[in-house]
Structure formats: structure tokens, C-alpha cells
C-alpha positions in Angstrom: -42.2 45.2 -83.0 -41.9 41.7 -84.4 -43.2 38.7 -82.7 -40.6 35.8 -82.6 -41.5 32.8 -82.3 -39.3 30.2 -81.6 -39.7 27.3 -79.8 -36.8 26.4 -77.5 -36.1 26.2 -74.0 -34.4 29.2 -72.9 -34.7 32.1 -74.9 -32.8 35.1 -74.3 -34.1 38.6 -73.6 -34.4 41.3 -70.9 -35.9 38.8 -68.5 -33.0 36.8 -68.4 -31.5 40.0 -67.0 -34.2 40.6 -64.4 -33.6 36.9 -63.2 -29.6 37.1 -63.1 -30.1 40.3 -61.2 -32.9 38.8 -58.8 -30.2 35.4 -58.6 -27.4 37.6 -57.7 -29.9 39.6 -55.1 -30.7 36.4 -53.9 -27.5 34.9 -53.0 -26.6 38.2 -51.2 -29.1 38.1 -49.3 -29.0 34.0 -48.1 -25.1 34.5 -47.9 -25.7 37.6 -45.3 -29.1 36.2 -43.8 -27.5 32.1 -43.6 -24.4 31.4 -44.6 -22.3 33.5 -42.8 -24.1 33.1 -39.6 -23.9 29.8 -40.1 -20.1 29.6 -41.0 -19.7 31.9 -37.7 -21.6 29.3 -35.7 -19.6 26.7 -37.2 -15.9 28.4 -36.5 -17.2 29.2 -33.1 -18.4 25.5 -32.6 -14.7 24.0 -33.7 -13.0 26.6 -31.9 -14.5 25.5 -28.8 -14.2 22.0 -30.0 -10.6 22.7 -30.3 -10.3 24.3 -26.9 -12.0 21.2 -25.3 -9.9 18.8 -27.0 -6.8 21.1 -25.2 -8.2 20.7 -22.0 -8.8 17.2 -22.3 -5.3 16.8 -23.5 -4.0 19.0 -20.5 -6.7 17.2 -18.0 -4.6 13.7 -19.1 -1.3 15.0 -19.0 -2.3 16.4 -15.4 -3.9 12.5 -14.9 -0.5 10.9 -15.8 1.1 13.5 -13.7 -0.9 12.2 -10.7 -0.4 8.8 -11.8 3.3 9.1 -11.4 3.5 10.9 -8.5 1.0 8.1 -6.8 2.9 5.4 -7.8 6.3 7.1 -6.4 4.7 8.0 -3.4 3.0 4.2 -3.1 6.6 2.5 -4.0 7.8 5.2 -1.2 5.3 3.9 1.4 6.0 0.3 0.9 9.5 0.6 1.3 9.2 2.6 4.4 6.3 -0.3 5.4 9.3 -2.9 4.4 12.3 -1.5 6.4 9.4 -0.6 9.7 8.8 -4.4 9.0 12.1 -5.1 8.9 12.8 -3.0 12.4 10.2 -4.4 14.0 11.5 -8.0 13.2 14.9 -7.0 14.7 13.5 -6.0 17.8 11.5 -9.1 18.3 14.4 -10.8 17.6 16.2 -8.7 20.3 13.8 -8.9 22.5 13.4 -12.3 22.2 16.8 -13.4 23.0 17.0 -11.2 25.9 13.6 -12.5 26.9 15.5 -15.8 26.5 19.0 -15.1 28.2 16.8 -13.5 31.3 14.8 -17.4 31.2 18.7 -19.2 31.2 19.5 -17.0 34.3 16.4 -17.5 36.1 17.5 -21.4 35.5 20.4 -20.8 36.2 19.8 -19.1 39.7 16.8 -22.0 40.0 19.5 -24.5 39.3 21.7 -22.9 42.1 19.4 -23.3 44.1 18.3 -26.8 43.8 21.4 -28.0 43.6 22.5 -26.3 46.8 19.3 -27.7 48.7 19.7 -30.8 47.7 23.9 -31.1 49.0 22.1 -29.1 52.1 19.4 -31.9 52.4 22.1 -34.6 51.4 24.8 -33.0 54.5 21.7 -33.6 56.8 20.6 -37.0 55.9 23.9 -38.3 55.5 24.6 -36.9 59.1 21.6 -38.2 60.6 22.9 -41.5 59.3 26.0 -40.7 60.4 24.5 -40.3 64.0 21.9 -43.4 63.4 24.8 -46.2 62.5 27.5 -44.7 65.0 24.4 -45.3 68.1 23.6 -48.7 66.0 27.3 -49.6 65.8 27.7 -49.2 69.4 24.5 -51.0 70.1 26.0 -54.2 68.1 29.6 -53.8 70.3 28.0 -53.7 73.3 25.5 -56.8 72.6 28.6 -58.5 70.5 30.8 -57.8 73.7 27.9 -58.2 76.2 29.1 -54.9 78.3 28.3 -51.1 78.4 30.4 -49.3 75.8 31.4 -45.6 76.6 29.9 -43.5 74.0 
């Protein structure tokens, strides 16, 4: 057996042999003890990323769905508000000119009325003067004449 000596920083021989082996043993057992649980972990993780990031997509398609269909129903509301408002204005508008042709008739029958009891008032007044001057006109004859008149 020979003794080498040499002096360098790596020096081949059956230990470099024992240390590839126990390298290669070494990352077999990290890649079966760590890595691949850890890729699994990691493919699991962004596949359930992945699904959440579908569900949120669907979740906001769903959203603008309801968005719509709110806003339809809304514009729907206020145009059935409008034509009620519209309705409603019509028949206050109806109902205010017959509330105002039933006013003109009660003045109207009011009117009437007056009217005729004021010619009836008129007939009696202007027959009580009638009466009053004929017995005043007689009165003056007979004191004019100085005799009795026959009424």
C-alpha cells in the first residue's frame, strides 16, 4: 500500500463513492419525506385557489345578474308608479270638473231662485204701490174736487 500525499482539495477515492451514494440516498429520502408532500399541498392549495377564484367569478356573474334584473324591475315599478300617477291626475281632473259643473248647477238653481223671489217680491211691492197711489190718487181727487169719489 502506498501513502499518497497530495495536497488538494478534493481528492478522489472510494469515499467519494460513499458520499455520492449517501447524496443520492439523501435526496430520495427529502424528495419522498418533503418535497412531494409539499408539491401535493401546493397543487391542492392552487387547485382550491382556482376553484375559489370560479366561484367568485360565478358569485359576480350571478351579482350582475341580480343587478339587471333589479334595475328592470325598478324601471318597471316607476313606470307603473308614473302611469298610476298619471291615472290618478286624470281622475282629479275629472272629478274636479264634475265637482265644478255640480257647483254651476247649484248656482244656477240658486240663481233661479233669487231671481224668481226677487220678480215675486218686486210683483208684491209694485202692487202694494199700485194699491197705495190708486187710494192716494183718489184722496187728491176728492180734496182737489172737494166731494166723495166712488172708489
Amino acid at each position: 500500500m502506498q501513502i499518497v500525499s497530495n495536497i488538494a482539495l478534493i481528492t478522489i477515492n472510494e469515499t467519494l463513492i460513499v458520499q455520492l451514494i449517501s447524496f443520492l440516498l439523501f435526496l430520495f429520502i427529502i424528495n419522498r419525506v418533503m418535497f412531494r408532500p409539499l408539491r401535493k399541498v401546493i397543487s391542492e392549495r392552487n387547485a382550491y385557489i382556482e376553484i375559489l377564484q370560479q366561484e367568485i367569478a360565478d358569485q359576480q356573474n350571478e351579482l350582475k345578474k341580480i343587478s339587471i334584473k333589479i334595475r328592470e324591475r325598478e324601471q318597471k315599478i316607476l313606470r307603473e308608479a308614473h302611469s298610476i300617477v298619471i291615472k290618478q291626475e286624470d281622475d282629479g281632473n275629472l272629478e274636479a270638473a264634475e265637482i265644478i259643473d255640480a257647483t254651476r248647477h247649484e248656482i244656477e238653481a240658486l240663481k233661479d231662485k233669487t231671481t224668481k223671489e226677487i220678480n215675486h217680491r218686486i210683483m208684491e211691492v209694485d202692487n202694494q204701490l199700485k194699491n197705495e197711489s190708486d187710494a192716494i190718487v183718489l184722496r187728491i181727487m176728492e180734496k182737489i174736487l172737494d166731494r166723495r169719489l166712488a172708489a
